[in-house]
C-alpha positions as CSV (number, residue, x, y, z in Angstrom):
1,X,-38.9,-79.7,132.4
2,X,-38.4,-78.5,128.9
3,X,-34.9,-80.3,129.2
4,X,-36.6,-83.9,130.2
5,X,-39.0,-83.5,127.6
6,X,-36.1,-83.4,125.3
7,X,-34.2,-86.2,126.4
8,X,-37.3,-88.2,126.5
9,X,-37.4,-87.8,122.7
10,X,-34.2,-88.3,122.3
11,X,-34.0,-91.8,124.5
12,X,-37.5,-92.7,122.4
13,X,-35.8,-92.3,119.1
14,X,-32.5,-93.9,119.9
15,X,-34.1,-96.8,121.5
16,X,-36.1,-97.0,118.2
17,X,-33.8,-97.1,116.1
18,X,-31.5,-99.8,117.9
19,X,-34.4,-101.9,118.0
20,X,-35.7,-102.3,114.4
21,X,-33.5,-103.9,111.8
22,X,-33.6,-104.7,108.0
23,X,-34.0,-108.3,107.4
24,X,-33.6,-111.0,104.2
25,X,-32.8,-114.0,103.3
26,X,-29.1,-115.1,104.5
27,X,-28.7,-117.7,101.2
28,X,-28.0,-116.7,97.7
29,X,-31.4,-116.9,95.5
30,X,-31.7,-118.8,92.7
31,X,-34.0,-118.7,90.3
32,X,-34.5,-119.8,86.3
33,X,-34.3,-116.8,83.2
34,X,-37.7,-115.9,82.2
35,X,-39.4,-116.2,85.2
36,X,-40.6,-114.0,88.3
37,X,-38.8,-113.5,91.5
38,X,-39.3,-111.4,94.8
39,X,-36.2,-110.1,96.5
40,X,-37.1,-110.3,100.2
41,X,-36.8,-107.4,102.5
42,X,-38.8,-106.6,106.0
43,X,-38.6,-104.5,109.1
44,X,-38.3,-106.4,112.0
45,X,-39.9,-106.0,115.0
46,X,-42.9,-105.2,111.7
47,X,-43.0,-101.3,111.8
48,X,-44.9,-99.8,108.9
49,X,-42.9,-98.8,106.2
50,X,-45.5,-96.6,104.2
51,X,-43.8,-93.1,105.2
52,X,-39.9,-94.3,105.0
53,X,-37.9,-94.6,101.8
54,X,-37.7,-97.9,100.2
55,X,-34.3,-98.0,97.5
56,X,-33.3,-100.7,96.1
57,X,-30.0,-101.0,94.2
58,X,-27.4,-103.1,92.4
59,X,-24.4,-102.9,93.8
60,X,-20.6,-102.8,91.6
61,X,-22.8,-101.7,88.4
62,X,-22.9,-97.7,87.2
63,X,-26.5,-97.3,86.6
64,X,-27.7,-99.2,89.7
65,X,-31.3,-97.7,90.8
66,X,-33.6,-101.1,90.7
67,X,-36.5,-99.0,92.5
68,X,-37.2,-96.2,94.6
69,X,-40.3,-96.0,96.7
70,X,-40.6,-92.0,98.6
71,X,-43.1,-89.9,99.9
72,X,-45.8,-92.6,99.5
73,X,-45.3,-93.2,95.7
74,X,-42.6,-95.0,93.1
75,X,-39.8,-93.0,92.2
76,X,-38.4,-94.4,89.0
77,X,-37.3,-91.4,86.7
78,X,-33.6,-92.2,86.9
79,X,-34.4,-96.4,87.3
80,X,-31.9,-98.3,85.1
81,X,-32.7,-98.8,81.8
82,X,-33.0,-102.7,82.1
83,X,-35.5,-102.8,84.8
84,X,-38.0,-100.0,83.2
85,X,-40.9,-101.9,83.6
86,X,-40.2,-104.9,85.2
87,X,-40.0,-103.4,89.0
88,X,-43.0,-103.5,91.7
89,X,-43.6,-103.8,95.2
90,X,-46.6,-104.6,97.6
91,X,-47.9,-101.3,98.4
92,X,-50.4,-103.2,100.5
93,X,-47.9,-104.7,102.2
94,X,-45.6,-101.6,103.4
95,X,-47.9,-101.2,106.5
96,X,-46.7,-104.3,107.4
97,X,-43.2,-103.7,107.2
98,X,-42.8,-105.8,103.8
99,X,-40.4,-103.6,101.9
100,X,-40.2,-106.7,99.3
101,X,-39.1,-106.1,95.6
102,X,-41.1,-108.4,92.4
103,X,-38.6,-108.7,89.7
104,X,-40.7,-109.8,86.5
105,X,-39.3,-111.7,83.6
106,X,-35.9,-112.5,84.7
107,X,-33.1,-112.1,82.7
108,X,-29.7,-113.6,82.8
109,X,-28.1,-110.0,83.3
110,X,-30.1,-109.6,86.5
111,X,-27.5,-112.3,88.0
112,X,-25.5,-110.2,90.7
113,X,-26.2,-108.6,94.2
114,X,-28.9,-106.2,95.5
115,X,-29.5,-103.6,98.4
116,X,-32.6,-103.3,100.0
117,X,-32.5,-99.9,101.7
118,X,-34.7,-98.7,103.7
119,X,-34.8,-94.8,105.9
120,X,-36.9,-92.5,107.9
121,X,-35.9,-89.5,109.3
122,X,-34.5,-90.9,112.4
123,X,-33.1,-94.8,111.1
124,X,-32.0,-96.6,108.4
125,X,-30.7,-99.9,107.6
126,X,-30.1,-102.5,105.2
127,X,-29.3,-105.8,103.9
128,X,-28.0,-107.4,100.9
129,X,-29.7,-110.3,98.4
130,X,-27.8,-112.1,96.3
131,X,-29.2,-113.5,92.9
132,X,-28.0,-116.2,90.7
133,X,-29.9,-116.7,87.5
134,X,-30.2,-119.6,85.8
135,X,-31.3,-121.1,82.1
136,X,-32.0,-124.0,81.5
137,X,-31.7,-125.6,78.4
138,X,-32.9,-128.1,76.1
139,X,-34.2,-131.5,76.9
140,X,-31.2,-133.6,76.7
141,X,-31.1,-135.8,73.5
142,X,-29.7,-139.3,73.5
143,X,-28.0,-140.7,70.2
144,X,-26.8,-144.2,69.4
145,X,-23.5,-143.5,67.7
146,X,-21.9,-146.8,66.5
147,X,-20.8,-150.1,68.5
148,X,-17.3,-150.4,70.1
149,X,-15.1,-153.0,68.7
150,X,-15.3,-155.1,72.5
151,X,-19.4,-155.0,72.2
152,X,-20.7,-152.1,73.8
153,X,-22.7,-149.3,71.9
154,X,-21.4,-145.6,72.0
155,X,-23.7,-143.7,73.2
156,X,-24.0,-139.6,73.3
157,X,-25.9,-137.7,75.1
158,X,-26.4,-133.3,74.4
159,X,-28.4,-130.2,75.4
160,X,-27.4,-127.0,74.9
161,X,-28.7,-123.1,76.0
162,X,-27.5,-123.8,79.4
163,X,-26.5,-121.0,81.9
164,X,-24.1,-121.9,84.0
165,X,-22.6,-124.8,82.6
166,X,-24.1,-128.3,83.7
167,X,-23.0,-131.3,84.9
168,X,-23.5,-134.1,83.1
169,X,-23.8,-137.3,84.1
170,X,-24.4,-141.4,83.0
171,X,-26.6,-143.5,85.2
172,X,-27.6,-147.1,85.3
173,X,-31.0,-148.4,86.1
174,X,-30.3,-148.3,89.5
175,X,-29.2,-144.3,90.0
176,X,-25.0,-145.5,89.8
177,X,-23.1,-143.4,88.2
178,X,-21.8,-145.0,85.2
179,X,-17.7,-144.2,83.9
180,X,-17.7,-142.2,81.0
181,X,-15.7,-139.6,78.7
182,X,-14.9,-136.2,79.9
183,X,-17.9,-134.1,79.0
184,X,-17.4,-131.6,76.1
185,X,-18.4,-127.7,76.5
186,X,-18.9,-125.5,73.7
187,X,-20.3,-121.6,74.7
188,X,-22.0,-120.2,71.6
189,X,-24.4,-117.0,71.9
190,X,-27.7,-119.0,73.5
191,X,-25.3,-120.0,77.0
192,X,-23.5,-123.5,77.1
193,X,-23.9,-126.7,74.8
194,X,-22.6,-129.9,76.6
195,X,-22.2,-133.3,75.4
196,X,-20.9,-136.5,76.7
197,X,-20.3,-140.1,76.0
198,X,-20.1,-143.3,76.9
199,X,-19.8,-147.2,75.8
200,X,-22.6,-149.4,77.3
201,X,-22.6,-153.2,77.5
202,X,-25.3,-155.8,77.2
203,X,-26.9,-156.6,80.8
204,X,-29.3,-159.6,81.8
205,X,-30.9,-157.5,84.3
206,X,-32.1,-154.3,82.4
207,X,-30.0,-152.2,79.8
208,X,-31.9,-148.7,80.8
209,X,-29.3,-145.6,80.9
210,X,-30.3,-142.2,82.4
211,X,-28.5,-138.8,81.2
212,X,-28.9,-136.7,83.6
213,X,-28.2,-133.0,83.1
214,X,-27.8,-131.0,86.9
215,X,-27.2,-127.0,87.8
216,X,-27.4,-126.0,91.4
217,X,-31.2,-126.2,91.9
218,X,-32.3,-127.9,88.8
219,X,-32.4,-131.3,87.0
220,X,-33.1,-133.0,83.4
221,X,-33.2,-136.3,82.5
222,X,-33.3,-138.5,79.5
223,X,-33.3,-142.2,79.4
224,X,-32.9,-145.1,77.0
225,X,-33.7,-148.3,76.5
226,X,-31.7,-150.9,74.8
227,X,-33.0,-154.1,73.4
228,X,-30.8,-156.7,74.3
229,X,-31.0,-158.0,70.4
230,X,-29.2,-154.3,69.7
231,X,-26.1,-155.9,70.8
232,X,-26.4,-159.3,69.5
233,X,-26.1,-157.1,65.8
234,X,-23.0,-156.0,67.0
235,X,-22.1,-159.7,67.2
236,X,-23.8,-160.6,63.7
237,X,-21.2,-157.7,61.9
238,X,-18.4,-159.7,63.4
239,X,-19.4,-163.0,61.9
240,X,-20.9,-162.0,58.6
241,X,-19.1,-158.7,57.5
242,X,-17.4,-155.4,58.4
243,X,-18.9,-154.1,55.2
244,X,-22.9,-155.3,56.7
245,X,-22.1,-153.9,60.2
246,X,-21.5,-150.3,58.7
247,X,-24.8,-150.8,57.2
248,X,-26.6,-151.7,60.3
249,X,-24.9,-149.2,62.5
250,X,-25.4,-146.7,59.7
251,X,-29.3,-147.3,59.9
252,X,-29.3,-147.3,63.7
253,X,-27.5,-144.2,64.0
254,X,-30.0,-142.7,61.1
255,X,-32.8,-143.1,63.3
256,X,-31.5,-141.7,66.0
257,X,-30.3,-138.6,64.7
258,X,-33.8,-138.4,62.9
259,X,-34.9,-138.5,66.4
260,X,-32.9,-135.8,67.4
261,X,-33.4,-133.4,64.7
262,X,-37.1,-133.5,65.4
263,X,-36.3,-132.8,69.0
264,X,-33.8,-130.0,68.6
265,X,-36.1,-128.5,65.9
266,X,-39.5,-128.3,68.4
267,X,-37.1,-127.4,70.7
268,X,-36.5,-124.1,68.5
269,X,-39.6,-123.9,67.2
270,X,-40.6,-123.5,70.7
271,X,-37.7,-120.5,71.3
272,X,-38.6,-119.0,67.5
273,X,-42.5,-118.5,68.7
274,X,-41.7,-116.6,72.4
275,X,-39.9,-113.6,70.0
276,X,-43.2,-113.5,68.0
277,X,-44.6,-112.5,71.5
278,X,-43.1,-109.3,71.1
279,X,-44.6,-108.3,67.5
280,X,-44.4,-104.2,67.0
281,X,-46.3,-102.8,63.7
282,X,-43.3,-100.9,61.6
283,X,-43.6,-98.5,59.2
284,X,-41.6,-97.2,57.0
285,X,-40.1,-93.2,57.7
286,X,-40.4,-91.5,53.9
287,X,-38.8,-88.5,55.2
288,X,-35.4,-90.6,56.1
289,X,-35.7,-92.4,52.6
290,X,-33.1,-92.4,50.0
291,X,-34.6,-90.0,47.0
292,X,-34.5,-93.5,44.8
293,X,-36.9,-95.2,47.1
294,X,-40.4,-95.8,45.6
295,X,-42.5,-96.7,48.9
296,X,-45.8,-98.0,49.2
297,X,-49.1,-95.7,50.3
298,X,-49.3,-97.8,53.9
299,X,-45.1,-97.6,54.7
300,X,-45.0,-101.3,54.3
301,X,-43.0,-102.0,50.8
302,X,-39.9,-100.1,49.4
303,X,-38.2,-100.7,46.3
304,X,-35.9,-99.1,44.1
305,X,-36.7,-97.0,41.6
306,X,-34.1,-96.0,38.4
307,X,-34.8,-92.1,38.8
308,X,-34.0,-89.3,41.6
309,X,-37.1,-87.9,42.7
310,X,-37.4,-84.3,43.7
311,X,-37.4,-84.1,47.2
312,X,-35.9,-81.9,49.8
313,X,-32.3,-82.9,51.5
314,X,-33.0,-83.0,54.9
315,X,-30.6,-83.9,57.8
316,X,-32.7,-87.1,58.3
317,X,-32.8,-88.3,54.7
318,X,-29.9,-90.9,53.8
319,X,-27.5,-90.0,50.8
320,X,-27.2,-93.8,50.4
321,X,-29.6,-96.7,50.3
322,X,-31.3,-97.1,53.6
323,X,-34.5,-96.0,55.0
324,X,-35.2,-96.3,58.5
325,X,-38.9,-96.9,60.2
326,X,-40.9,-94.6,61.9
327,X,-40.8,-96.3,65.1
328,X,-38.1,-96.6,67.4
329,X,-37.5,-98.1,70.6
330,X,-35.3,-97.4,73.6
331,X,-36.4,-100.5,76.4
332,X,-38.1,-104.3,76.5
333,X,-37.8,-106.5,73.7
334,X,-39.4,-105.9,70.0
335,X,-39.7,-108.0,66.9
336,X,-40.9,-107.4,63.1
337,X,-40.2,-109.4,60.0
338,X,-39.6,-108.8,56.6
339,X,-40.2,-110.4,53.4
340,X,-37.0,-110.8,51.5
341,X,-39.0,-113.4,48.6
342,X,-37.8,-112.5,45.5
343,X,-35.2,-110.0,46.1
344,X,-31.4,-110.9,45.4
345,X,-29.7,-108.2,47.4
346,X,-30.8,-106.8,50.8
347,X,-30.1,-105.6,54.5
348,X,-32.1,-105.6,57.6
349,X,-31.5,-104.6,60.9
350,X,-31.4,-102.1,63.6
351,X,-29.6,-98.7,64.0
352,X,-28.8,-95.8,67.0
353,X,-30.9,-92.6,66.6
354,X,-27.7,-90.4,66.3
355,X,-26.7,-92.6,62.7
356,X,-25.1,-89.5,60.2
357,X,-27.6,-89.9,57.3
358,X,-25.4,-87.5,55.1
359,X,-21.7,-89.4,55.5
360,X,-21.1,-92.9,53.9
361,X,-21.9,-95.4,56.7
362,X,-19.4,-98.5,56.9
363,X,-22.1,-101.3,58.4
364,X,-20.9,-102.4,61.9
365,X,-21.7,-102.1,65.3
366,X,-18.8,-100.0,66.1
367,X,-20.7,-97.4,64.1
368,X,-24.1,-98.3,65.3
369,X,-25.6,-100.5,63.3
370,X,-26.5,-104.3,63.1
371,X,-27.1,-105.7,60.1
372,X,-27.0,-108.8,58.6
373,X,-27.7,-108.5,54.4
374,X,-27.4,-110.9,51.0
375,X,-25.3,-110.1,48.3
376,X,-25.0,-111.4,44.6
377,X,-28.3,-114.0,45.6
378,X,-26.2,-116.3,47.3
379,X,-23.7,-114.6,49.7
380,X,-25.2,-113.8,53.0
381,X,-23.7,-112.3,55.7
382,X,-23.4,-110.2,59.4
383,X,-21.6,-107.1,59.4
384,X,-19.2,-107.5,62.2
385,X,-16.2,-106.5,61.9
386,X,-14.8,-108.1,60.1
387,X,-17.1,-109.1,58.2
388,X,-18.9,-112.7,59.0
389,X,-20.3,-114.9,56.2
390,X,-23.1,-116.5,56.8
391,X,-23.4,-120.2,55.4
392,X,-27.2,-121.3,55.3
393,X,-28.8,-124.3,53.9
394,X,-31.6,-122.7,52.0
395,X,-32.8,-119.1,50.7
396,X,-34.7,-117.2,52.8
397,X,-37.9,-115.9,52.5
398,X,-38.8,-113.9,55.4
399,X,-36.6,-112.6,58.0
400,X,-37.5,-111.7,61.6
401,X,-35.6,-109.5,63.3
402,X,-35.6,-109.6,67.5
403,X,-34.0,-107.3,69.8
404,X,-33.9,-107.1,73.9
405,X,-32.6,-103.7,74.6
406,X,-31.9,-104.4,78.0
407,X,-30.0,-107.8,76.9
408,X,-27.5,-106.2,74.4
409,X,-28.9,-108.7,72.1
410,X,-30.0,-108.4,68.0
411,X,-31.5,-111.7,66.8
412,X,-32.0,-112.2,63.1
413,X,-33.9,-115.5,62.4
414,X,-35.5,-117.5,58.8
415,X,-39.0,-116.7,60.4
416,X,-40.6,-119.4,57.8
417,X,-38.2,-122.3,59.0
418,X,-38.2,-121.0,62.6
419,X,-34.1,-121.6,62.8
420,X,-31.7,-119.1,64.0
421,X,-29.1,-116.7,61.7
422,X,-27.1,-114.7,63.7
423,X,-27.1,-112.6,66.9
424,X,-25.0,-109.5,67.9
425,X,-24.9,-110.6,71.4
426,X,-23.2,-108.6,74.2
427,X,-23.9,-105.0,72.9
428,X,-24.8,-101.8,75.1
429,X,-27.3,-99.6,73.9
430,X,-27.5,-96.0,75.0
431,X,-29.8,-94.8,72.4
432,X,-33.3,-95.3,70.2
433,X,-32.9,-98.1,67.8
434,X,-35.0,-97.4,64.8
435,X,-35.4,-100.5,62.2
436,X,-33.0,-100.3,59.1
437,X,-33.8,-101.1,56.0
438,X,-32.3,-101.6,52.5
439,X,-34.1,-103.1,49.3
440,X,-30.2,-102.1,47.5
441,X,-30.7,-100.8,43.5
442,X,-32.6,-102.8,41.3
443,X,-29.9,-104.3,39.3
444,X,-31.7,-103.6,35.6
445,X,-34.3,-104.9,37.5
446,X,-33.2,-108.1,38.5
447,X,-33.5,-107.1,42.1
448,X,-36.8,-105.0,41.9
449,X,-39.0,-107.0,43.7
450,X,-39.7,-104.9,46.9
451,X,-38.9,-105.2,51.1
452,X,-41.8,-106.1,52.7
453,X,-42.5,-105.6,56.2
454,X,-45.0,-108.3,57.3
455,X,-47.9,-108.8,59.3
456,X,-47.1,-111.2,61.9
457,X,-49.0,-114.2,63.0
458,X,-48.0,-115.0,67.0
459,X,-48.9,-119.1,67.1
């Protein structure tokens, strides 16, 4: 009897297990940077999953716990760094067999593929999610550049901060796709800039012209609209002058670019004010700050000072002329800025927690540290290596600094114009990063006006 029983058991368990599976979506996902996404993942025939293990994974990468749901509770101790934060699942759902992972503020980096694994003491299974991640980029801007010598007007079309790549494409009023030059792709540190152009001719129907900007799943469009009296100019320069048409084309193409500036610059405006989003308050770290250093009562100003003071030689104090802040930060994103006004030397950036304070520090991010600085009140530049000068149209007065620790990415940015100075893009962080600081010596007082670390407005 005993015996049966057993079998029983056994049969029940067996049977149980061949009959519940692991399901998900068969397609790839697809879904744009900065938004939320849920990773599907169910037990069919629906079996509660509130006393199995939930794991999910990435697969190919190192450090590849997403989540891990066990013994009715999240499990996250040993989670990768770049999810910390940004992983949940429906706990009201689990009794319904909905093992479903919600990925929060998707980043290009979470591109790849996923396991959803899920076990009990007698089953397991799972099943595999791909992601694809897309960014899209700016609105595309149309330009008129000049008119062709048979009596069309070049036109251009350009966006940029694209991930993948676009296609890019000329249409007439009527959705045909119009012949056109082979579309130019530059990759610069914010994804993909494409541009591409095209000679259009005077129509008696309608001289409307679409750029239309396509990934996988997504679409932009811009259009234009040319009065037909544009192209009778083109034949007034032939009849008059060449010297008259330069003129006119030169005023044409003025206004369009005027056009596009104002685009491209709300466009960054736009990009400049989510980084404000991530405001930290900084303080400056007296202990770590070189014996010259004459700091404010509130940690918010350092300058430098002509005398040594007396104070004790720690192992966190520099021997050169850095200070770092109290703060430091080892996930998400952060942001601080840093008034710069009146100074004519400087460096700002962000440094590992394991920096030697007491050997001389060669600035690079070989050696931990990602800086960008001004020299001699004119020379700015990143400390890559080599070394990267830095060509800007106007002084700055007040740097913001932004870094995504999950990302790999250091931002530096001219927080009063909103535009964009360089980005360490790419790195891999293993540490705290503390902010770094450097007011420089005071030059006979030429460069003693002091750092300031400012409070930040978000708009």
């Amino acid at each position: 009897m005993f015996l049966l029983v057993t079998l029983l058991i056994l049969f029940s368990i067996d049977s149980r297990s061949e009959q519940l599976q692991v399901v998900g979506p068969e397609a790839s996902l697809v879904a744009v940077a900065a938004e939320d996404l849920v990773l599907p993942c169910f037990i069919k025939p629906t079996t509660s999953a509130v006393d199995m293990t939930v794991e999910w994974f990435k697969l190919y990468e190192k450090d590849s716990l997403v989540h891990l749901y066990r013994d009715h509770e999240d499990r996250n101790e040993n989670q990768a760094q770049s999810y910390r934060g940004r992983t949940s699942m429906f706990k009201e759902e689990l009794q319904k067999g909905n093992a479903s992972l919600k990925l929060s503020d998707l980043r290009v980096s979470d591109e790849g593929s996923y396991k959803c694994l899920v076990e009990d003491k007698s089953w397991s299974d799972d099943i595999t999610v791909n992601l694809t991640v897309e960014a899209q980029g700016s609105h595309p801007v149309i330009r008129m550049e000049s008119f062709d010598n048979s009596g069309g007007i070049n036109l251009v079309c350009e966006s940029r901060g694209w991930i993948p790549e676009p296609e890019i494409l000329w249409l007439d009023r009527e959705g045909v796709t119009l012949t056109a030059e082979d579309t130019q792709i530059h990759r610069d540190t914010e994804g993909f800039s494409v541009k591409r152009r095209i000679t259009v001719y005077d129509s008696s129907d309608s001289n409307r012209f679409y750029c239309r900007l396509l990934q996988k799943h997504h679409m932009m469009e811009a259009e234009v609209i040319i009065n037909s009296k544009i192209f009778d100019v083109w034949k007034w320069i032939v009849g008059i002058s060449v010297s008259a048409g330069l003129v006119a084309v030169g005023l044409i193409t003025t206004a369009f670019n005027c056009h596009k500036k104002e685009i491209e610059k709300e466009q960054q405006y736009r990009e400049f004010v989510k980084k404000k989003l991530y405001a930290v308050d900084v303080t400056l770290d007296p202990d770590t700050a070189f014996p010259r250093f004459i700091m404010s009562h509130d940690g918010k100003q350092v300058t430098c000072g002509d005398k040594q003071q007396d104070l004790s030689d720690t192992p966190q104090r520099f021997t050169d002329l850095f200070v770092l802040a109290m703060q430091s930060f080892s996930s998400g994103r952060f942001y601080y800025e840093v008034q710069v006004r009146e100074k004519t030397e400087w460096i700002l950036g962000v440094v590992r927690e394991s920096i030697n304070k007491k050997e001389k520090i060669t600035l690079n991010p070989h050696n931990g540290l990602w800086t960008v600085a001004l020299w001699n009140e004119i020379h700015y530049e990143a400390h890559e290596y080599p070394i990267f000068p830095l060509k800007l149209k106007e002084k700055v007065k007040v740097v913001g600094v932004f870094v995504d620790y999950g990302e790999g990415l250091v931002s530096f940015y001219d927080a009063n114009s909103s535009s964009h100075i360089y980005s360490f893009t790419g790195q891999t962080f293993t540490e705290s990063l503390y902010p770094f600081f450097s007011p420089r010596s005071n030059e006979g007082g030429k460069n003693s006006a002091p750092l300031i670390i400012s409070p930040i407005i978000k708009d």
